[in-house]
N, C-alpha and C positions, 0 to 999 in steps of 0.2 A: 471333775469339779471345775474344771474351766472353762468347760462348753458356756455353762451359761455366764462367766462374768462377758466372755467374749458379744454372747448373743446381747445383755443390756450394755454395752459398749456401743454394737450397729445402734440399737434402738437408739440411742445421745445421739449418735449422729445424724441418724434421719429426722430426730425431731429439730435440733440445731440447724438443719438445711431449710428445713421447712419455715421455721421461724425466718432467718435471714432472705431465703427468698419473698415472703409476705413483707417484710420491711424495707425489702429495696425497691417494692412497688409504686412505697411510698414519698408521691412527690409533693413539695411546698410551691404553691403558685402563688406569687403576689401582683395584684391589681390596683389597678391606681381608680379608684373611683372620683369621675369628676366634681367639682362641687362648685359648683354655679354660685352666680355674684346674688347674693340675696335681696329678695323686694322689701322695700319698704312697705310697711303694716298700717294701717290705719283703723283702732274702730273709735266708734263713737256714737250714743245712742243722745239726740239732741229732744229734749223735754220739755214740752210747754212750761214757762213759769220756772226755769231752771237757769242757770248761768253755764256756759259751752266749758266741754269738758271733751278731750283729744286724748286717746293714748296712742303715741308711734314706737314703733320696735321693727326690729329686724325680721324676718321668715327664716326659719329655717330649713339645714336640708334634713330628709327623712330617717339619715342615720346620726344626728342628732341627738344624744341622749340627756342632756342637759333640759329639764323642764323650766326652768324660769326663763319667760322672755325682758332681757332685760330693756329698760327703756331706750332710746335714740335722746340725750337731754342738749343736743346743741341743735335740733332742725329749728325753722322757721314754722311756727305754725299762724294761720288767718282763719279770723272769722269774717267773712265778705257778705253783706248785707244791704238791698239797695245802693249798693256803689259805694257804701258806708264799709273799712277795712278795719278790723277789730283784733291788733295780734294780741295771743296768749300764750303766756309765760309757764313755762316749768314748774313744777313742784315738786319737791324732791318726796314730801309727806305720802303725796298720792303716786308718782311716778307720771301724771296725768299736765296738758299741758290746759290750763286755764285761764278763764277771763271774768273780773266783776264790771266789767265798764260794759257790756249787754246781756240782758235775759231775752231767751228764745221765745219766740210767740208764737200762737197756733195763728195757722194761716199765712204764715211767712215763707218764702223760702230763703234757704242759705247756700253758701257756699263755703266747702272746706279748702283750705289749699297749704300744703306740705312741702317745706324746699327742704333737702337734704344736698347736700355738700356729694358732687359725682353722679347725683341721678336727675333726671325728669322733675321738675313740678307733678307732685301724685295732689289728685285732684277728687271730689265728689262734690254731689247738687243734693239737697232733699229737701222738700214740703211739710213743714210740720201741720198733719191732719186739726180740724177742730175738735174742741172736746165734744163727746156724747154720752150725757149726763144719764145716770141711771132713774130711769124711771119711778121704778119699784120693784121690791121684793118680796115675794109672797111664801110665805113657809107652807106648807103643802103636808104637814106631818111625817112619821117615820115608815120606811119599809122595814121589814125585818128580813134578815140574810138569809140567818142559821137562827140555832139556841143560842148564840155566844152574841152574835153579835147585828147591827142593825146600820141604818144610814138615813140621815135626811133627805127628805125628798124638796125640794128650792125650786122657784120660779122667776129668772130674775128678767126686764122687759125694760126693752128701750127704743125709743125713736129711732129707724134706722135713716139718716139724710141721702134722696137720692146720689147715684152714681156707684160708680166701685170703691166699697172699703173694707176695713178688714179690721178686727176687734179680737184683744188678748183677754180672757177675764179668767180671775185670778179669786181667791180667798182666804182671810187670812184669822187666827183667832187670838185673840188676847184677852187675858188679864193680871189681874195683881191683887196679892193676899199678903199678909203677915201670919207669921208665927213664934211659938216660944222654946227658943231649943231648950234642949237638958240642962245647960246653965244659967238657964233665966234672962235668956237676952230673945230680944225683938227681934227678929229676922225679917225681910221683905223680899218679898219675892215676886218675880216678874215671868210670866209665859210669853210668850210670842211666836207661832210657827203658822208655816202655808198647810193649806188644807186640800185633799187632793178631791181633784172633782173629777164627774164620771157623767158626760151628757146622753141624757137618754135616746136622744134621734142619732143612727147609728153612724146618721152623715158627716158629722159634728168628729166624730173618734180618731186619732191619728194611729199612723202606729208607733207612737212614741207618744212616753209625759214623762218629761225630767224633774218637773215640780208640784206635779197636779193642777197647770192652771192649763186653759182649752184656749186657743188657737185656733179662728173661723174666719170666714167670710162671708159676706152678705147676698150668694147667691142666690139664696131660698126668701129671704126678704127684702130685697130692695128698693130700700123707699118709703116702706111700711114699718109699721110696729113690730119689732121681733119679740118673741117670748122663748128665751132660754131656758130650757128645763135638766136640772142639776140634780146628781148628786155628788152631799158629802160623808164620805166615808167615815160614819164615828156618831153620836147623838151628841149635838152640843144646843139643844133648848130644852134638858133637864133643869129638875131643880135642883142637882149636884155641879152642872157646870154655869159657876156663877160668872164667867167673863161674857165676853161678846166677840162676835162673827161680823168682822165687815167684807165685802164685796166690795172690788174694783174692774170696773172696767173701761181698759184701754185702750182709746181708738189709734191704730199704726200704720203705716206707709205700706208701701205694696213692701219694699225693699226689705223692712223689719218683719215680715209676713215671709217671705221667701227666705231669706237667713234663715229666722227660726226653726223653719220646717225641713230646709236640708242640715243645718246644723244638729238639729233633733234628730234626724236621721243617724245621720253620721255617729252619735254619741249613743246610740240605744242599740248599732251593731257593732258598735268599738267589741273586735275579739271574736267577733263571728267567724269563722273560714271561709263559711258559704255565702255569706252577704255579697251586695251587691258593690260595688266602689259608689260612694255618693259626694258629688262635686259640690261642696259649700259655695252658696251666691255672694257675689261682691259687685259692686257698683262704684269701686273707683278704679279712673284712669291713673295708668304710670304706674302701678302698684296691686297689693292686694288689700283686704280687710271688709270693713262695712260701714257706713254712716247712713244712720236710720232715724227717722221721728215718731215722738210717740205723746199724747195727750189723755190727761189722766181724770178719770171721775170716781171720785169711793162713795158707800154708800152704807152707812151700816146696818145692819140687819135689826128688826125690829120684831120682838119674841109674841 
């Protein structure tokens, strides 16, 4: 009978060797990751018919896990205008730095200019595009998907002004209704949301839509009439859907056209492994971010 207490005795010990040899394998390395001085941030998307509107904040670095950028509330910010120098103040409402003593106008250009306390003057230039009013819009009736479900077919056509531009168009649906809840009260209610579109010329497609609005350029028409042909996902010129569809389209800088489209990028492979790395555009000195213009035409749709 002792043979074997002896024999699970070795066994404890060769497993306890085994254990403590695999444990002493294990080593702790600590690294110091550098963490560089952070750039100054700057977006701002400057709008015909709109008063200048700055957010500045810090970049951060990549291990970072803190998602709110908070704002920078002591820089200097300018709005520079024919030699005309326009600063905007703080708000703490918006975190946004602002000004009412100018509205932006198509056809202008500006200049941004950012002093922070230890860096460079961060700087940008942009041309706010004119507007390019919607022509018309032509309802084109329904295709049908499946059984379940179907989509309008939309024509929407605009003056294209020679030279290079570039045009966001966007749709949106609203309406408002009352009702009577269980306790006899008046309720009011309001819908409002974007409508995703789907261009039929397959030139038009990106490969990304964060919001269902289409993102072009005026290659294929420059100069000439363009006629956009759309879909939207859903029937909304029944006679159950009693609101209304407007159509905006907005004319933008090359700068806002280039953001968008690598920022769309970027945001449609967030998580991928295999993607590609896609470098987001920026257009200021000293710093990073974006200042873009953009001028706006809506248009509502007519059933």
């Amino acid at each position: 009978m002792a043979v074997p207490n002896k024999l699970n005795i070795s066994r404890f010990l060769m497993i306890l060797g085994v254990v403590f040899v695999y444990s002493s394998c294990e080593t702790t390395v600590d690294i110091d990751i550098p963490f560089e001085k952070p750039q100054v941030t700057v977006n701002s998307s400057l709008a015909n018919n709109t008063f200048p509107k700055v957010r500045v904040t810090y970049s951060k670095h990549i291990l970072d896990n803190n998602w709110e950028f908070e704002p920078i509330r002591d820089a200097e910010v300018k709005l520079i205008h024919q030699g005309e120098t326009y600063p905007l103040s703080f708000d703490e409402a918006t975190g946004e730095y602002i000004s009412l003593d100018h509205m932006i106008s198509e056809g202008n250009e500006y200049k941004i200019e950012v002093l922070v306390a230890g860096y460079e003057p961060v700087t940008a230039t942009e041309i706010i595009p004119t507007i390019v009013p919607i022509k018309n819009l032509v309802y084109q009736g329904q295709v049908q998907v499946d059984s379940w479900s179907s989509r309008d077919d939309i024509q929407l056509i605009f003056d294209d002004p020679a030279g290079e531009n570039y045009y966001e168009i966007s749709a949106h649906y609203y309406r408002t209704y009352t009702y009577t809840d269980q306790e006899g009260n008046l309720v009011y209610y309001e819908e409002n949301y974007p409508l995703y579109l789907e261009p039929k010329n397959p030139s038009y497609e990106k490969d990304f839509n964060t919001d269902g609005e289409l993102l072009i350029d005026d290659k294929l028409f420059d100069g000439a009439e363009a006629k956009i042909d759309l879909f939207i996902n859903g029937s909304y010129f029944t006679e159950e859907m009693d609101g209304e569809v407007s159509f905006t389209l907005k004319a933008v800088t090359r700068n806002y056209y280039l953001f968008h489209s690598t920022y769309g990028l970027q945001w449609w492979n967030d998580g991928d492994p295999f993607a590609q790395p896609v470098q987001v555009y920026s257009n200021i000195s000293n710093g990073i971010g974006i200042v873009m213009g953009e001028s706006i035409s809506v248009k509502r749709m007519e059933e």
